[in-house]
C-alpha positions as CSV (number, residue, x, y, z in Angstrom):
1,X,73.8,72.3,-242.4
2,X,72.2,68.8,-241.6
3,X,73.7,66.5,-244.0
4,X,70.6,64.5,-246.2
5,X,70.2,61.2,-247.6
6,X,68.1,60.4,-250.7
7,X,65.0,58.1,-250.6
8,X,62.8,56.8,-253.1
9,X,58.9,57.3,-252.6
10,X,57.1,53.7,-253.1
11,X,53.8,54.6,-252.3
12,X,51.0,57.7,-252.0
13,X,47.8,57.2,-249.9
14,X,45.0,60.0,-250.2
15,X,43.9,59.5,-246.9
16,X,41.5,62.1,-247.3
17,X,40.9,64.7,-249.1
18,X,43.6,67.2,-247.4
19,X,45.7,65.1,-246.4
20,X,48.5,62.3,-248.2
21,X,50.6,60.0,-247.1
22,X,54.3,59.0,-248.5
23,X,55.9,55.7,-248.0
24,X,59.8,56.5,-248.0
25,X,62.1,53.4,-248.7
26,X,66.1,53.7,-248.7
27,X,68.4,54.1,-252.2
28,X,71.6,54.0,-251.8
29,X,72.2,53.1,-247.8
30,X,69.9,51.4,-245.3
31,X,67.3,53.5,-243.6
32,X,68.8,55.0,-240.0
33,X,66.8,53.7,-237.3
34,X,64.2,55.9,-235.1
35,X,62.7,56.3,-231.8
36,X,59.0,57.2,-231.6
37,X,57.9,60.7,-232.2
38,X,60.9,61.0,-234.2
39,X,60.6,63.7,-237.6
40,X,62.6,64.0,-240.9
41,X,63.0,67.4,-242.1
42,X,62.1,66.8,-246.5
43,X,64.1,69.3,-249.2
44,X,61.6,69.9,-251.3
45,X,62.5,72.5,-254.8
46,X,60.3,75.0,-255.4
47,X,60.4,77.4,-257.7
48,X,64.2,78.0,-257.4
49,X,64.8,77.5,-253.9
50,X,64.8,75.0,-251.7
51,X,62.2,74.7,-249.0
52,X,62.9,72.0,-246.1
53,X,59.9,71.1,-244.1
54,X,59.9,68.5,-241.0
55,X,57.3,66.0,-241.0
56,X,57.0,63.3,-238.2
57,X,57.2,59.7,-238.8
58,X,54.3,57.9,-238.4
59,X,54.8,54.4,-238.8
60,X,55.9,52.2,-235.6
61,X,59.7,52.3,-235.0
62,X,60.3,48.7,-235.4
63,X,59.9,49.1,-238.6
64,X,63.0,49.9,-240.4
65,X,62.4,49.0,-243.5
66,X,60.7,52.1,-244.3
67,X,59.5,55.7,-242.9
68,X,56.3,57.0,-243.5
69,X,55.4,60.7,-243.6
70,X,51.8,62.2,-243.8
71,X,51.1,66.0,-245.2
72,X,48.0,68.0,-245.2
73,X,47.7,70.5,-247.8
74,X,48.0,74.0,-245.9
75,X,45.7,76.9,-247.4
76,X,48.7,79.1,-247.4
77,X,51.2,77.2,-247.8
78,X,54.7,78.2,-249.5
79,X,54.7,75.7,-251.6
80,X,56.2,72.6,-250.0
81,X,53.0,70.7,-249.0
82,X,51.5,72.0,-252.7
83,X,54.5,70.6,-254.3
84,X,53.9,67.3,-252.3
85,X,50.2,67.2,-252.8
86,X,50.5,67.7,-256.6
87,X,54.4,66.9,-258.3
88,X,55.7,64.0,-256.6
89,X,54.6,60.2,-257.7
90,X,55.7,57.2,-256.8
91,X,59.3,56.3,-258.0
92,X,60.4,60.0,-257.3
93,X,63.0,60.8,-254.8
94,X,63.3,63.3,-252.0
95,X,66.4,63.9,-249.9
96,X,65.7,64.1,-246.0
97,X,67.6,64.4,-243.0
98,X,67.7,61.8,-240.7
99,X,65.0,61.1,-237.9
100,X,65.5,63.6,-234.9
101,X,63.8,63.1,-232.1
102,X,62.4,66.2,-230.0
103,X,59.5,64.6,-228.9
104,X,60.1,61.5,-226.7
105,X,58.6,59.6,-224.1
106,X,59.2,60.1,-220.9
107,X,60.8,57.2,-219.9
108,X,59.1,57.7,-215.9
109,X,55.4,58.0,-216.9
110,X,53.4,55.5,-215.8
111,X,50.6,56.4,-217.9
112,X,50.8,58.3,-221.0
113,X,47.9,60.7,-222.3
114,X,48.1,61.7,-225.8
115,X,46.0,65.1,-226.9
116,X,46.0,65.2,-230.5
117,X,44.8,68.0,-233.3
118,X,44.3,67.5,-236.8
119,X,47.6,66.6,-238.5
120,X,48.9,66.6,-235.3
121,X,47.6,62.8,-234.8
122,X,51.3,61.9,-236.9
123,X,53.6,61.2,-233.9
124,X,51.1,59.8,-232.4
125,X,51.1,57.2,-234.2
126,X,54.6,56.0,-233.8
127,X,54.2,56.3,-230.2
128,X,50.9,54.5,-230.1
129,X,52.3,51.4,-232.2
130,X,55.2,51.5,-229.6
131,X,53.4,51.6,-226.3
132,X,50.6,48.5,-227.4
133,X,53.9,46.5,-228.3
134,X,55.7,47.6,-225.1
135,X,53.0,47.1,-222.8
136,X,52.6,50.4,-222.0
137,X,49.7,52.1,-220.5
138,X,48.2,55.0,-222.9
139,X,45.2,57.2,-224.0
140,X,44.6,59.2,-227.2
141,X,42.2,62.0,-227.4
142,X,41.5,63.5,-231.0
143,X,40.0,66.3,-232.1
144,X,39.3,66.5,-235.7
145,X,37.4,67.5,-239.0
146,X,35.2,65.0,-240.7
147,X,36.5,64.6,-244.1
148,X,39.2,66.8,-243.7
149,X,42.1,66.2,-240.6
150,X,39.9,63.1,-239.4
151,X,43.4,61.1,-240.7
152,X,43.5,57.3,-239.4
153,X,40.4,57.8,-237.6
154,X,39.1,54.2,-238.8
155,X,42.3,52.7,-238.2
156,X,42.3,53.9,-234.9
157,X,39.5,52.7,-233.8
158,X,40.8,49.0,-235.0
159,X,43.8,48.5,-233.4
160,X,43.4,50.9,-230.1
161,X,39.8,51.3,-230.0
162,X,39.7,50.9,-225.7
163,X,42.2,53.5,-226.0
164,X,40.8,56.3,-228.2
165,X,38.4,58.8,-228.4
166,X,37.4,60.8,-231.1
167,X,35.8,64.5,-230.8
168,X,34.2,65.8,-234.4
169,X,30.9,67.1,-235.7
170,X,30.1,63.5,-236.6
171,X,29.4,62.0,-233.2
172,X,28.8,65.4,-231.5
173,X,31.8,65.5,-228.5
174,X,33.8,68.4,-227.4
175,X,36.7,67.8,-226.0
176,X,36.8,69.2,-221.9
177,X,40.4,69.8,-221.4
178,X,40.1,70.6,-217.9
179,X,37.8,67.6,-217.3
180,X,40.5,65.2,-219.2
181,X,43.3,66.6,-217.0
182,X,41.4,66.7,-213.6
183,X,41.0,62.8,-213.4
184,X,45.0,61.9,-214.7
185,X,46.7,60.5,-211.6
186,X,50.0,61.8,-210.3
187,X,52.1,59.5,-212.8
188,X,50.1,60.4,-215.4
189,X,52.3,62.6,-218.4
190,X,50.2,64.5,-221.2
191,X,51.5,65.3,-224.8
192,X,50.1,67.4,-227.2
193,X,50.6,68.2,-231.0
194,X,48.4,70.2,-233.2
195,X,47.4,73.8,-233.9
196,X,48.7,76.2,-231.2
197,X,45.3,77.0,-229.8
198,X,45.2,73.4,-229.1
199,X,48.9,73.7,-227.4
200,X,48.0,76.6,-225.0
201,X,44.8,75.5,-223.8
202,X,46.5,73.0,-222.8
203,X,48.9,73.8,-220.9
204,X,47.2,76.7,-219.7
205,X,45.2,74.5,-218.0
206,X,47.9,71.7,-216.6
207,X,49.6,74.9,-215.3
208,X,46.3,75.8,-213.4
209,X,45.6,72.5,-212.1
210,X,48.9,72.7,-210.6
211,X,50.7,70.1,-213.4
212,X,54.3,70.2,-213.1
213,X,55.9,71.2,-216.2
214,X,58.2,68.4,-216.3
215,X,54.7,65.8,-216.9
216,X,53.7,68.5,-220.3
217,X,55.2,67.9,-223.1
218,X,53.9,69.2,-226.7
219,X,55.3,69.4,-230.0
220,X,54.4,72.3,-233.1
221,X,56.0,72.0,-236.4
222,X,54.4,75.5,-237.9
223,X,56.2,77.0,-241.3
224,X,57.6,80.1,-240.7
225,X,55.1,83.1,-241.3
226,X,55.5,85.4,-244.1
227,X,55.9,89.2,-243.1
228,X,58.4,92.2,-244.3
229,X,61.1,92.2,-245.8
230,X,64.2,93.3,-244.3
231,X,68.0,93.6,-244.4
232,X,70.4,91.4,-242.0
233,X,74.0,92.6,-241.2
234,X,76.8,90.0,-240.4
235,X,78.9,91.1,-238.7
236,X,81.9,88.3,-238.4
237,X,81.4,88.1,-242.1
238,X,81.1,91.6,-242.7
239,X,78.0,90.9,-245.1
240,X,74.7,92.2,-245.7
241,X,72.0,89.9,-247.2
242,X,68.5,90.8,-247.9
243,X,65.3,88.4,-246.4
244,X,62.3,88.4,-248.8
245,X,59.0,88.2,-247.1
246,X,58.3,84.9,-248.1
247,X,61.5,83.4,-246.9
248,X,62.7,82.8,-243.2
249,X,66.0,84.8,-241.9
250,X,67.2,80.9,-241.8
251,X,66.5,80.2,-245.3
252,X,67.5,83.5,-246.6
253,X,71.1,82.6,-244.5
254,X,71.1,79.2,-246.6
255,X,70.8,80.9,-249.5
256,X,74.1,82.5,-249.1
257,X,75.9,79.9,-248.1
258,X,76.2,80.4,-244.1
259,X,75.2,77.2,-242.1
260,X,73.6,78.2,-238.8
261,X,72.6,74.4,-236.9
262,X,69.2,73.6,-236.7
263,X,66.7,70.6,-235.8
264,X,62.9,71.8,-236.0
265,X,62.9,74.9,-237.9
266,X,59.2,75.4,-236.3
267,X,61.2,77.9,-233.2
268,X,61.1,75.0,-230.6
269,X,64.2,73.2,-230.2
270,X,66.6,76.1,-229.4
271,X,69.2,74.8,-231.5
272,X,69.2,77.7,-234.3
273,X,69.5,80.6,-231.5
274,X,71.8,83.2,-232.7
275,X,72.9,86.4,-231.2
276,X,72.1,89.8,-232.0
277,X,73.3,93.2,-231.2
278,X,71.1,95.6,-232.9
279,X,67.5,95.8,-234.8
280,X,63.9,95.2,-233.5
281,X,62.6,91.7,-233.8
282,X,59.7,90.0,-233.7
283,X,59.7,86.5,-231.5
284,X,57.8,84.4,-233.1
285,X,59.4,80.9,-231.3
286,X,58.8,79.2,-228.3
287,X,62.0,78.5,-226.8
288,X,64.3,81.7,-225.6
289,X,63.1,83.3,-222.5
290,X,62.3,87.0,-222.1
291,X,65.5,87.9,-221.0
292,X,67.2,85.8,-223.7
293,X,65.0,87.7,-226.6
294,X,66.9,91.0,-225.6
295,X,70.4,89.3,-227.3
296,X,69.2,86.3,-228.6
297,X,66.6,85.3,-231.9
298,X,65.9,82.3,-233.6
299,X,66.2,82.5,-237.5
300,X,64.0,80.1,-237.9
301,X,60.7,82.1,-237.2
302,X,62.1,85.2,-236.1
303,X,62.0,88.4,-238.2
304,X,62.8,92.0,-238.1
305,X,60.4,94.4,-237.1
306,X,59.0,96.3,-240.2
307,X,61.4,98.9,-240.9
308,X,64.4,97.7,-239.1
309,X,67.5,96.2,-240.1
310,X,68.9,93.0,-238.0
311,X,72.5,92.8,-236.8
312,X,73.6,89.5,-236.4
313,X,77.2,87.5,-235.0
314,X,77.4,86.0,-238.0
């Protein structure tokens, strides 16, 4: 299990509405430093368990002093945003991993085009703060809600304002993704971060402009969805433990006691993969490969089918 360190919260901004952010300072030992697009996975208590949820950091990576996480309050959420939005205050304290970084620049790009959604402006951010430091060419495009995701939008506009543009009801633009794409040049790299719709439109449409895949990068921190119930055998430890529907096989695994590594917990990184011999599953991550999901799930989004029972080399 990712060992945590404790942090004091020493400020809350309602940036609007649905969405807050937290200004995380060090307690005992100095803040680790971070890269841009870097994220810190929170343990947050709720209701008898503990849920841990990875937020990206948002402020520029110069700045060590502090991190800075934002959260939107999700409609159905478990409880870890809620318990964000509405129990912690400043002076509390969270424990959080350190920063992990599975969203990086690539160091070749020439130019960088950012393709933002909603929340999904956070790494942004970071990377944005970076590049205008570095020198760096870059573009952001942002789709939002007015009064609802439409985070930073003034700020923004202040510090990268020949940089950014801004697609809502307000001023009436859709974003063209195929338009956007058409005119990049061959050292151009795209990266986005957002709701999945957002994510495969995307690269549904670098993939038919003929994009390599090496120049699309995207990132999608997503809870894992409730379902069924089910049963898990492990077999090394010749145990059977039981996954409520509103936990994830990997949290249900914590529970007991058995430490399986993981990074995102959203089914990207890969890291969590475990082997399985027997039992239906449904895929919900976006890593393995068809011919890996006949041995291999991720517990981190990945359930049993209803009705079947999952045996895992555990």
């Amino acid at each position: 299990m990712n060992p945590t360190v404790p942090v004091h919260v020493t400020r809350i901004h309602q940036v609007t509405p649905m969405i807050r952010e937290f200004t995380l300072a060090a307690l005992h030992t100095p803040l680790q430093p971070f890269s841009s697009g870097s994220h810190v996975i929170v343990q947050l208590p709720v209701e008898g368990r503990i849920i841990r949820n990875a937020y990206s950091l948002l402020n520029a990576p110069y700045e060590q002093h502090q991190y800075q996480i934002a959260v939107r309050l999700q409609e159905n959420s478990r409880g870890g945003s809620q318990y964000l939005h509405e129990k912690i205050q400043v002076g509390d304290t969270l424990n959080i991993s350190a920063p992990l970084n599975l969203f990086s620049l690539n160091s070749q790009a020439q130019h960088h085009v950012f393709i933002a959604g909603g929340i999904g402006i956070t790494p942004f951010l970071s990377h944005m703060k970076y590049l205008l430091h570095a020198g760096h060419s870059f573009e952001l495009h942002y789709a939002c809600r007015d009064g609802i995701s439409n985070a930073y939008e003034d700020m923004l506009m202040q510090l990268f304002r020949d940089q950014v543009h801004i697609y809502s009801e307000k001023n009436q633009r859709r974003l063209d993704i195929e338009a956007l794409l058409s005119q990049q040049s061959l050292g151009s790299h795209v990266y986005i971060c957002g709701p999945e719709r957002l994510i495969h439109a995307v690269v549904d449409c670098a993939e038919t402009l003929g994009w390599s895949k090496k120049r699309v990068h995207w990132e999608a921190f997503s809870s894992p969805a409730p379902g069924v119930a089910f049963d898990a055998v492990l077999s090394k430890s010749q145990c059977r433990i039981h996954v409520p529907g509103d936990f994830s096989l990997l949290e249900a695994l914590e529970q007991e006691g058995i430490e399986v590594p993981n990074l995102c917990r959203g089914g990207v990184c890969g890291q969590c993969a475990t082997s399985y011999s027997q039992g239906e599953v449904e895929h919900l991550d976006h890593y393995l490969t068809v011919q890996e999901r006949s041995v291999q799930l991720m517990p981190c989004v990945s359930r049993a089918k209803p009705g079947h029972c999952l045996h895992l080399d555990l």
